[in-house]
Each structure stands twice: as C-alpha cells, then as structure tokens.
C-alpha positions in Angstrom: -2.2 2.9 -17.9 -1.4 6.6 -18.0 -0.2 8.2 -15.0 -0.4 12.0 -13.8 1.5 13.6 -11.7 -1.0 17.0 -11.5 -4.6 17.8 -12.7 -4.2 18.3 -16.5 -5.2 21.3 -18.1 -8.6 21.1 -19.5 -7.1 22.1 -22.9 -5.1 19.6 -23.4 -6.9 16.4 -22.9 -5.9 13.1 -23.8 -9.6 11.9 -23.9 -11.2 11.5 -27.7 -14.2 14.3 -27.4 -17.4 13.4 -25.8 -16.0 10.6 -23.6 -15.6 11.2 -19.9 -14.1 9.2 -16.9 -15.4 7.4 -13.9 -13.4 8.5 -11.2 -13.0 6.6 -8.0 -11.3 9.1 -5.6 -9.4 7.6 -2.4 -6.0 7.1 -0.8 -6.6 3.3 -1.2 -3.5 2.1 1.1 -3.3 -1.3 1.6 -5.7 -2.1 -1.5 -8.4 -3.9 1.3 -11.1 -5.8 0.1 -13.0 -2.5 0.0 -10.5 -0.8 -2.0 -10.7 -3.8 -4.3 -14.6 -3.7 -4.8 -14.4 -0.1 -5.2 -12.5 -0.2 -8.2 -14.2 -3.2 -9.6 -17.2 -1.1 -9.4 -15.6 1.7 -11.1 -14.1 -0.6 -13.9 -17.9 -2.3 -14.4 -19.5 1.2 -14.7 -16.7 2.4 -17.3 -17.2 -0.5 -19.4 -20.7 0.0 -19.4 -20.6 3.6 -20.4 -17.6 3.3 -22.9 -15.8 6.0 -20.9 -12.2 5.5 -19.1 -11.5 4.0 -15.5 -9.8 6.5 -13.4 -8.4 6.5 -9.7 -7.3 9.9 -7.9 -5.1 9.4 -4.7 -2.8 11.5 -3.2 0.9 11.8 -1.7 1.6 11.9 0.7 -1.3 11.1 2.5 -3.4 14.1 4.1 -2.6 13.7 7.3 0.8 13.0 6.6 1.0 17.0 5.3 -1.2 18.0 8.4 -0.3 15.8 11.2 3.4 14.7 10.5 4.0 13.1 13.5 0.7 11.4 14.5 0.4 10.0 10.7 -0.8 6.6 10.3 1.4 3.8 9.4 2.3 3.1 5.8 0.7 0.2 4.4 1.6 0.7 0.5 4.2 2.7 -1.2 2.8 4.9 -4.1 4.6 2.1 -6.8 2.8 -1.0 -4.9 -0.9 0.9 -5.4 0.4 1.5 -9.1 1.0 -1.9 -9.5 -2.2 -2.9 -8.2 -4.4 -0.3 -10.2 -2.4 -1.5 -13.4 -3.7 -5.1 -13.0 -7.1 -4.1 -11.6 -7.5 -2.3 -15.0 -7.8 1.2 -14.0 -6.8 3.4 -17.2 -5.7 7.0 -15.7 -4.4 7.6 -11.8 -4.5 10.7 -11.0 -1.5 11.3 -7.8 -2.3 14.7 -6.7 0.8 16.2 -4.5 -1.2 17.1 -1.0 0.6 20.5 -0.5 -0.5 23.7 0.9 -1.8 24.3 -2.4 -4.1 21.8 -2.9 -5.4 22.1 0.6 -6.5 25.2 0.5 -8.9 24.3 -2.8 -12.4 24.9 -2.6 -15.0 22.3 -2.2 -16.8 24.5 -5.2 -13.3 24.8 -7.2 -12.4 20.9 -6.5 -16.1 20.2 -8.5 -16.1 22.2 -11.2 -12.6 23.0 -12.0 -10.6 20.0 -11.1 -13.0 17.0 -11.4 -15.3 18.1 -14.1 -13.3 20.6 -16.4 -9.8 19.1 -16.3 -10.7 15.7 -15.2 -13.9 15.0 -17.0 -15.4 13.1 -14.3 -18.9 13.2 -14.5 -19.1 9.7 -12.6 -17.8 9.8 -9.0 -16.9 6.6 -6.9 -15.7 7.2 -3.4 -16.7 6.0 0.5 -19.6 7.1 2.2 -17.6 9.2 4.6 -16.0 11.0 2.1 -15.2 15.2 2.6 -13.2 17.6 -0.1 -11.8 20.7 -0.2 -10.3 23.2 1.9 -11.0 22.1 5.9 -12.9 19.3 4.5 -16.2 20.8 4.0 -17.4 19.1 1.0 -19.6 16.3 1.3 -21.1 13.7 -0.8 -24.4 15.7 -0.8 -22.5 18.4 -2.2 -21.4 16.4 -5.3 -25.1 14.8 -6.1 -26.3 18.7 -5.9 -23.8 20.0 -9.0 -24.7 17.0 -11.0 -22.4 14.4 -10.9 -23.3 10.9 -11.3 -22.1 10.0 -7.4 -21.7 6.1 -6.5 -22.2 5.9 -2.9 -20.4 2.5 -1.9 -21.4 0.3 0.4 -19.3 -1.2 3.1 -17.6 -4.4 2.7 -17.5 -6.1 5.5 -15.2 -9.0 7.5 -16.5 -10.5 10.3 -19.1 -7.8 11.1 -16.8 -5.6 11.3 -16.5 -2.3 8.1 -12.9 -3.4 6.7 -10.4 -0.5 6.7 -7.3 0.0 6.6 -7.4 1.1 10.5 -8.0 -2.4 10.7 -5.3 -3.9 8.8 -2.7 -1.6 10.5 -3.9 -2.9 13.9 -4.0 -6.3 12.7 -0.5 -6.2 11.9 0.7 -4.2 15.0 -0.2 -7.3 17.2 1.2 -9.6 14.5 -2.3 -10.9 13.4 -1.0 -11.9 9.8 -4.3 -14.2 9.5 -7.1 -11.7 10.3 -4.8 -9.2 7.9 -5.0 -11.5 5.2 -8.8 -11.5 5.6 -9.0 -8.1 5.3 -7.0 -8.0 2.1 -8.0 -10.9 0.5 -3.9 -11.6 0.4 -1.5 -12.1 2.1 0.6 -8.7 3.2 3.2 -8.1 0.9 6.0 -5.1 1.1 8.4 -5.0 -2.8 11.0 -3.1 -3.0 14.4 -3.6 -5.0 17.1 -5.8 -4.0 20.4 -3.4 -2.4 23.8 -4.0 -1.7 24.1 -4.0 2.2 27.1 -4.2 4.5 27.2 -8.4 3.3 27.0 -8.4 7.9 24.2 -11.5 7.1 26.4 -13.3 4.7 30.1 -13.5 7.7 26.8 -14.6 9.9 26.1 -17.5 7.8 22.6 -16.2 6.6 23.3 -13.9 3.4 19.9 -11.5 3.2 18.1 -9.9 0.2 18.3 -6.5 1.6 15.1 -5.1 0.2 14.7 -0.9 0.2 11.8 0.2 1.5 9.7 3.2 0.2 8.7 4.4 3.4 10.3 5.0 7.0 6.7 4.2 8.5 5.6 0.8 8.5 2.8 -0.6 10.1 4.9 -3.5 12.1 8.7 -4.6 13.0 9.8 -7.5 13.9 10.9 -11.3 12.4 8.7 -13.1 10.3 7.9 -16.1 8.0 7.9 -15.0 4.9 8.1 -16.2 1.2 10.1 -14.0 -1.8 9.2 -15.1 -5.2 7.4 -18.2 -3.7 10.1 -19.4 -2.1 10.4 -20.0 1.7 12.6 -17.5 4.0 12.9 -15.3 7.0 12.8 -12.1 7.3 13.5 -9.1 9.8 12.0 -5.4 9.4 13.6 -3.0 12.0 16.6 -0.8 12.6 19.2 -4.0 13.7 19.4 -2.7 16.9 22.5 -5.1 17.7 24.9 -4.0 14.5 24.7 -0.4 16.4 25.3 2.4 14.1 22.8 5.0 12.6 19.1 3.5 13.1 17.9 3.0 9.6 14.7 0.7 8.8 15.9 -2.6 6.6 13.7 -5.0 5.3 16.8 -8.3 5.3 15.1 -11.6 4.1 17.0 -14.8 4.4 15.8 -17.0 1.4 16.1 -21.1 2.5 18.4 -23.1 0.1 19.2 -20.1 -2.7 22.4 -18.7 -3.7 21.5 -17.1 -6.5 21.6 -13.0 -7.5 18.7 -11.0 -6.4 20.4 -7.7 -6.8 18.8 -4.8 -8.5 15.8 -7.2 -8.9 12.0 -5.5 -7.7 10.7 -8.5 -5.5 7.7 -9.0 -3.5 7.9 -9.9 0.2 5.1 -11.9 1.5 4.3 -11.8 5.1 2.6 -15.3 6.8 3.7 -15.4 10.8 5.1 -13.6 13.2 8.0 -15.3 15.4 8.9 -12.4 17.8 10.0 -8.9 18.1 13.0 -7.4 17.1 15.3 -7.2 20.2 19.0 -6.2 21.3 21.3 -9.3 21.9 24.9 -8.8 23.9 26.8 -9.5 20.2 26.9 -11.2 17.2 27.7 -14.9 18.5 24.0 -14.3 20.3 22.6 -12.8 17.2 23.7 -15.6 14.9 22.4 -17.9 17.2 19.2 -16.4 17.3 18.7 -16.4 14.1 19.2 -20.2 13.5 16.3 -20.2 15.8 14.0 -17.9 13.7 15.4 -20.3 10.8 14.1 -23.4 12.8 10.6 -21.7 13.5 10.2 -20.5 10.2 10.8 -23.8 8.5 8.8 -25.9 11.0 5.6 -23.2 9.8 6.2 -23.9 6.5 5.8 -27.6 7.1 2.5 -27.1 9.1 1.1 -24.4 7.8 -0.6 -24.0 4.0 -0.3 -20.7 2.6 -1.7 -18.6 -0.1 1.1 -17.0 -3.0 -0.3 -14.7 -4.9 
C-alpha cells in the first residue's frame, strides 16, 4: 500500500498511463460497518475496471482544525485506519493535512485540480451527505455535473438506525461495548506500543502493559474487561487520579497469569465490558484493593461471557 502524505503533482504519477483510481473520500474513524462496505465497494469497482483502490482522509479531523475544543472524540488513530485500509486492500491513501490551506480550496479547484489532475480519480465513492471545499459548498450534485463517475452509497444500517460513528462514540460513552460491537462488526480495539511506565502497578501487585496512546481524546474512560493478544486482562484508560501528579491519559492493562516482555511491542487492546468509572480512592492500600476487585469482575466475565477476537 502506498501512502501520501500531500496531493502529488500531476507530473509525477506513480500510475502506468491510462489507468485511474477509484477514490473513496472520508474521514472513516472507527472503520463502522459503513466504513467497511464503503471500501468493499470501492475495492469491487477497482477490480472491475483494472484501475487502483484509493482512500483520501484527513488529519486531523476537520472539525478538529475548526472547532478545537468542541471536536468529537477520537475513535481511531491515523496508524489504526492504516492498518485497517492495508488489509481491506486499498492500494493508495491519500492523508491530506486539514490546514488553513487546504480549507480554503475551492469546490471547483478540489475537482479538477486535486481529484482529477493529481489524483486521477475519475470514480468517486463517498456518503450521501458529503460537502467539499472552502465553507463546504460542494456537493455531490456538483461532482455528477463535472463528470465524475460518483457512487452515491447507501446507508448501512443497525437496528433501524443509519450506523455512524456519532453512534459508536455514544455507545461507548455509556459503556455500551455490545451495541458498539454491532456497529463495528468488532469488538473496539485501541493499539498502541508497549512503554516503560513508573513500574507503580508492578509494587501494587498488578504489573500493567502501559500502552501509548495516539490521541489525548478518547471516546470513553474508565476500567474494563479486556483481552491483549487474546489473552484475558483488565484494563484502565484515564489520568490515575489517585497517583496525583500531572494528569496525563494512560491506557495500563493488567494481563491474567503472564510475566512475560511486552515492551516496545505494538499490541491491540480489545474492549468487551465495562466494570465502573475511574474514581479517586484515599491511597494506594484502597487502590490495590480495588483493583483486586476489577480482577475478580473481570475474570468472573470471562467465565460467563463468549467473546469475539478478532
């Protein structure tokens, strides 16, 4: 899979001449079940027009650059949507930096000069609310009238409702890991490489994977049950209110009955039940034995519960 970091100049293609792409264009976080059809569509068409599979998303997200503070939760770092293109068998992502620059683009400029000079996009896959260019004035009817092949899709939908990542974010803010896992047709996963932390789990009795996260915006906190590499552990994502300190966000997973090295390793935290909210206790002894309650609750889902690994 090739990856951009900018719009490549129409000059230099990397494309044998005559062949185009079909481009599905999105921000695609949390790769939902409607992400997922999307780029099986895109994937189908390609191979049926012997042109390349593209993706175009952007970072940070759009109303990350417009509306820092009222941004949506995170759902997906930019590697984890790599990851997933990669295996979905997308050939070229496009991540376009959403600056000042790019914002102020054209609907007429983002057409011509972007998606069919430098991109060669003559096939375009995207939402049915989908808008472009400067103040969002483009539209889909827009695209259809300067010729491009445009691929309306349809909505997927999950118990009558249109699935979204809207949805999965409030799924996970009240701790609905089931109905999220329905949306995604997974079970919710954050990776991240294994750190060196301040070893504070390990004097506690439970040594923690301390796993870095990508973002400082996630769409829940809290302790949960939650497999790394299929095995079974618990984990808590929060700020550790009761270590004091500078409030940073951790991702710390206790894995049941391992002692082996995780460090430097990328791993994949899944996320299957929530067991409560982060809190403050009075000191460690409290903490410590808190957390062989979590332990407790977290092992006794495990035995009742079948789960999907991916």
């Amino acid at each position: 899979m090739q990856i951009y970091r900018h719009v490549p100049s129409s000059k230099h293609s990397r494309i044998p001449s005559g062949l185009s792409r079909a481009l599905a264009i999105g921000n695609f976080d949390g790769l939902h079940l409607g992400h997922q059809a999307l780029l099986a569509k895109t994937i189908d068409i390609a191979k049926g027009q012997q042109i390349r599979p593209a993706v175009m998303t952007f970072e940070p997200h759009p109303r990350e650059f417009f509306m820092p503070q009222n941004a949506p939760a995170r759902l997906s770092s930019l590697r984890e949507k790599l990851e997933y293109f990669k295996e979905a068998g997308v050939e070229d992502v496009f991540v376009l930096r959403f600056n000042q620059t790019f914002s102020t683009i054209t609907a007429q400029d983002f057409m011509h000069k972007v998606l069919r000079d430098s991109l060669k996009a003559n096939t375009i896959l995207v939402g049915g609310d989908f808008c472009f260019g400067a103040k969002r004035k483009g539209t889909v009817q827009d695209l259809i009238a300067a010729g491009f092949e445009l691929i309306d899709f349809p909505e997927v939908q999950v118990g009558g409702a249109r699935v979204s990542s809207t949805l999965v974010r409030n799924a996970l803010a009240v701790g609905d890991l089931m109905q999220a896992e329905r949306l995604l047709g997974r079970p919710y996963s954050i990776s991240g490489k294994v750190v060196h932390g301040a070893k504070r789990g390990r004097q506690l009795g439970y040594p923690t994977a301390n796993v870095h996260m990508r973002h400082e915006r996630p769409a829940f906190a809290g302790v949960y049950a939650v497999k790394l590499g299929g095995r079974n552990g618990v984990a808590n994502l929060g700020v550790r209110p009761t270590i004091g300190g500078i409030p940073k966000l951790m991702l710390e997973v206790y894995v049941f009955d391992f002692d082996g090295d995780l460090y430097d390793q990328h791993v994949h935290v899944q996320f299957f039940h929530k067991i409560r909210d982060e809190i403050k206790f009075d000191g460690l002894d409290a903490l410590k034995a808190q957390i062989a309650l979590d332990v407790e609750k977290a092992q006794d889902f495990f035995k009742t519960h079948s789960v999907n690994i991916d």
